[in-house]
TIMARPA-945804 format. One record per residue (C-alpha): y, x negated, z; residue in one letter. Coordinates in steps of 0.2 Angstrom, whole numbers, plus 2048, in hexadecimal, padded with zeros to 3 digits. Layout:
<nodes>
YXZA/...
</nodes>
This chain:
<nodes>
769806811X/776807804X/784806812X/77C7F981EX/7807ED80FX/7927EF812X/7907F0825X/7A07E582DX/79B7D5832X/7A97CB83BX/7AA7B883DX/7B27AD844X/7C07A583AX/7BC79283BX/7AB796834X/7B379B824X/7BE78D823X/7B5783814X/7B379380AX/7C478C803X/7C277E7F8X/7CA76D7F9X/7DA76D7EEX/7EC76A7ECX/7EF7787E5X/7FA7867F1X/7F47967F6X/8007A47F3X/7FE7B2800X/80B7C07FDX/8197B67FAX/8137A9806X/810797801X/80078E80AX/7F777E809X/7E577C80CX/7E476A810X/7F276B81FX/7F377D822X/7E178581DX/7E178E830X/7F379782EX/7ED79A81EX/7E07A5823X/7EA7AD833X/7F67B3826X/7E87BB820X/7E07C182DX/7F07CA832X/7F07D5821X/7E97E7828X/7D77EA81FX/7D27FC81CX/7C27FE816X/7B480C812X/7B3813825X/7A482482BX/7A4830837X/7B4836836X/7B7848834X/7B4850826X/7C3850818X/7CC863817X/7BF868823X/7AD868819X/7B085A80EX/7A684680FX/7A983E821X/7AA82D818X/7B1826809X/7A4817805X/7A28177F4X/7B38207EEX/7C081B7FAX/7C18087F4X/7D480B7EAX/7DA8177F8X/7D5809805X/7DD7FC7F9X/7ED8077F7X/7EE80880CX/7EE7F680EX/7FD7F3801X/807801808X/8017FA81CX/8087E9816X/8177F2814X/8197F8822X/8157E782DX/8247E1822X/8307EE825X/82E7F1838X/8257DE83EX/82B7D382FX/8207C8824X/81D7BC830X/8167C783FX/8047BF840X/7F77CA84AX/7EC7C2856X/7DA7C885CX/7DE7D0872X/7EF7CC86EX/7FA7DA875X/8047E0865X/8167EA865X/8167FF864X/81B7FC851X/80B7F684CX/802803854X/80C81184CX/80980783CX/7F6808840X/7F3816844X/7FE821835X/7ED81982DX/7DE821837X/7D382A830X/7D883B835X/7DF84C82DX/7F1848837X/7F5836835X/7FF835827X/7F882981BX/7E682D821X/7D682E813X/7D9840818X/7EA843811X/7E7836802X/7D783E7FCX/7E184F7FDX/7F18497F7X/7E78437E6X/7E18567E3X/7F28557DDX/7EE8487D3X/7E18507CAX/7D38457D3X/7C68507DFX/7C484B7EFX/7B583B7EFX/7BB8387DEX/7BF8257DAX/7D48227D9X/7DE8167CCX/7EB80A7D1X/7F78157CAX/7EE8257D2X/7F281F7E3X/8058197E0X/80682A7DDX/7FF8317EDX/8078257F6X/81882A7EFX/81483C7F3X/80E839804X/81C82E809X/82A83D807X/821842818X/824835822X/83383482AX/831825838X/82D817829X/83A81F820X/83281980EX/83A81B7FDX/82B8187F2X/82E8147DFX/8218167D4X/82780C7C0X/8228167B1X/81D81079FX/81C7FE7A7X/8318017AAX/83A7FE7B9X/84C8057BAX/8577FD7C4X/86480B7C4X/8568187CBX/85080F7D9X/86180C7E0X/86681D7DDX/8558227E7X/8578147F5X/86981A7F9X/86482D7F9X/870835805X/866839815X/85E84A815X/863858821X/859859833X/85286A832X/84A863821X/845851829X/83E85E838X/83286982FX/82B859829X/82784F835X/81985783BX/80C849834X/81483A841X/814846850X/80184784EX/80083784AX/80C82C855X/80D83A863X/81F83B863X/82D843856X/839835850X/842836842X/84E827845X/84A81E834X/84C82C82AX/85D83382FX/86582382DX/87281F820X/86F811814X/861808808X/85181080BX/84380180DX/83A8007FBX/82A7FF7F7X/8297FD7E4X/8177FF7DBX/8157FB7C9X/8057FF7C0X/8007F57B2X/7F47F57A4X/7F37E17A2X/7E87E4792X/7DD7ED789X/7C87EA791X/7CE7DC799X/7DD7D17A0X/7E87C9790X/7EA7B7796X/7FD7B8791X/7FF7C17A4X/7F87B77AEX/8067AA7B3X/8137B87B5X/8047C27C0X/8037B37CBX/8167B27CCX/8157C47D5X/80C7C07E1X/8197AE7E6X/8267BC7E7X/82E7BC7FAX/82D7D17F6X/81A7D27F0X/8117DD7F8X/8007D87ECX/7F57E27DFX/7EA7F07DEX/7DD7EE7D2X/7CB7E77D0X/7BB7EB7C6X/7B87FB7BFX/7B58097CFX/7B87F87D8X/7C87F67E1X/7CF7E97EBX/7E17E47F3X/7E67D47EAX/7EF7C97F6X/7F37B87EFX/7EA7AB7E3X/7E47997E3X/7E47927D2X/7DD79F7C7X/7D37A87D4X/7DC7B87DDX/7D77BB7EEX/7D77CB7F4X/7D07D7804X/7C27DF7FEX/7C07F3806X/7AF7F3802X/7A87F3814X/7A380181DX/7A7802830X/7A681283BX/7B681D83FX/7C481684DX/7CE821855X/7E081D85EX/7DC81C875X/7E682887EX/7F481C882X/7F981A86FX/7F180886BX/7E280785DX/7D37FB861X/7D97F2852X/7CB7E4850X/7C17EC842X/7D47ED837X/7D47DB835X/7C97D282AX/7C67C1834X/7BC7B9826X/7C17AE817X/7C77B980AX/7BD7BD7F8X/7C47B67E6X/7C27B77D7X/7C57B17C3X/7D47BA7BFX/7CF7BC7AFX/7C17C77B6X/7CE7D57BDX/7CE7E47B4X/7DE7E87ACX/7E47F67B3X/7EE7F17C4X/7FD7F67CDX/80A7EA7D7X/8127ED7E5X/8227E77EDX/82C7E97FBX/83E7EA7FDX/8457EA80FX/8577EA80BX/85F7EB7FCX/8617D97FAX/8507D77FAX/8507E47E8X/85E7D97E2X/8547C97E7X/8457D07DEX/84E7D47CFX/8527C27CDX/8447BB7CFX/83B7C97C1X/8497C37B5X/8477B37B7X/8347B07BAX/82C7BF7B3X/8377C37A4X/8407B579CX/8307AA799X/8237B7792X/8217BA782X/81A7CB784X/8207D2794X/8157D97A3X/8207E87A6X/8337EA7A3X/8457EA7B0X/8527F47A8X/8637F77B2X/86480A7ACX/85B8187ABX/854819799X/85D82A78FX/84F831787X/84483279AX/8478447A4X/8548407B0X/8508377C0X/8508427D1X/84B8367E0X/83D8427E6X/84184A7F6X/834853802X/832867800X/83F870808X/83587B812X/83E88781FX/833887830X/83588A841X/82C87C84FX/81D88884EX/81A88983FX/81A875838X/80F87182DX/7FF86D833X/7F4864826X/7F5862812X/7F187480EX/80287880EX/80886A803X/7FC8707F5X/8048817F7X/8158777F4X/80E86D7E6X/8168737D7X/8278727DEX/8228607E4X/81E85B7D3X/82F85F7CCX/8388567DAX/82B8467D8X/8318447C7X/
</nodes>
């Protein structure tokens, strides 16, 4: 009874339409600009096309005997999906790629999708999260933080070779300028290394390529930032420059939410955030045998929920995306100039070098691991084995 509330109900888009009030006002949706009163249906197609993971059952069990469903825990690992998915559509489809219900979409999407299943070898699965944060310090079915899952997702992105991701995680409200170029023009690593782990997309995608990773140049960025915006609540002072985020052409949203509530912050109208909300629960989709994901269940084809920012719990995390390096050096602009120079009491800081008195910064780098093709890793057991040495390189 508990999980028939949260049973997915999909609508029909124009039934949703007057959920939206009438206003002037824009809608900011990750670093798109809409209008409601000559755009409200594009509006809510770029919406739409946003992957939406949510509580999902009937999967198999996590490491083996472990819950076969995540409602009720998986809400921040669910949130932290759909900002790293979002990602990904921009990196391999662009911003602009809008997904349409029968539409036949291109092979990247469907790798995309599918590194998302819920199963032991897709690489950023509930499976390998939930695991991946034992590391963390969080049991499997325990609730994750904002900063928990940047964390996780930093870690589990060292294995995945076809998205070829440098993940940046800020510390003490900081971002160093120096260390994310340093880490986003890391020399490429050596094939034998890239070979031994890869072994996550070849269950996942069905094929072994490496393309991405082997290629010389900036490494695509995505930057998370967790914040403390206050102490029990939200200080007022952040709520222009936490709106500025998400105007941003490299936003990428917020995780955050409600206490043991978490939801993937999107854009705002006024002083309401909209976000996706994972709190639905929908039974377990596999990939067919050709490759391609029955993908209707993954888009949320109903208006979106808001709420009063002033009701978000202050601890959040942002994230960005940073195709090319441009795009950092764009982004860095527009933090000096919107984010920095008008508050009086700064959401988090940009400094151009590392700071002296922080351990030295070593872009983390997967586990050298000598293996031959049989003996490839086959699920997380062996990264716990590897964790202490992970640690030190994830620095």
């Amino acid at each position: 009874s508990v999980l028939s509330r949260y049973e997915n109900q999909i609508t029909i888009l124009s039934d949703y339409l007057e959920e939206f009030p009438e206003t002037d006002e824009p809608v900011w949706i990750l670093g798109r600009q809409h209008h409601l009163n000559s755009d409200k249906s594009k509006l809510l197609l770029d919406i739409s096309a946003r992957l939406w993971f949510t509580y999902r059952r009937k999967f198999s069990p996590i490491g083996g005997t472990g819950p076969s469903s995540d409602a009720g825990w998986g809400c921040m690992l669910r949130c932290g999906q759909m900002m790293l998915a979002q990602a990904l559509i921009c990196r391999h489809l662009g911003r602009d790629w809008q997904w349409e219900k029968h539409k036949k979409q291109p092979e990247e999407y469907h790798r995309i999708l599918q590194c998302f299943l819920d199963r032991k070898d897709c690489c950023y699965s509930i499976h390998q999260m939930a695991q991946m944060g034992v590391g963390e310090g969080k049991s499997i079915g325990e609730w994750f933080g904002p900063n928990t899952v940047a964390q996780v997702l930093k870690k589990l992105a060292l294995f995945d070779e076809w998205n070829s991701l440098a993940v940046y995680v800020s510390m003490d409200n900081t971002v160093v300028i120096e260390d994310i170029k340093k880490m986003c023009w890391s020399p490429a690593q050596s094939s034998s290394v890239a070979h031994s782990s890869a072994h996550l997309h070849r269950s996942a995608l069905g094929q072994n390529k490496n393309t991405a990773g082997l290629c010389p140049g900036w490494k695509p960025l995505l930057l998370i930032i967790p914040l403390r915006l206050g102490i029990n609540h939200i200080n007022p002072v952040y709520i222009d420059a936490f709106k500025e985020c998400f105007k941003m052409p490299q936003s990428l949203g917020a995780l955050g939410g409600k206490p043991n509530n978490a939801y993937y912050f999107i854009g705002f109208l006024g002083n309401e955030l909209i976000y996706l909300d994972p709190h639905t629960t929908q039974s377990f989709v596999d990939s067919e045998e050709n490759g391609t994901v029955d993908d209707e269940s993954f888009h949320c084809q109903q208006a979106p929920h808001r709420m009063k920012i002033m009701n978000l719990d202050p601890s959040v995390a942002l994230g960005f995306f940073c195709k090319e390096e441009c795009d950092f050096d764009n982004w860095c602009s527009l933090v000096q100039k919107e984010i920095l120079k008008q508050q009086s009491l700064r959401m988090f800081e940009l400094v151009q070098k590392h700071p002296p008195h922080w351990p030295p910064f070593i872009p983390p780098t997967k586990p050298e691991v000598t293996t031959t093709g049989a003996e490839l890793i086959e699920s997380t057991d062996k990264l716990f084995e590897l964790e202490e040495e992970f640690e030190i390189l994830s620095v």
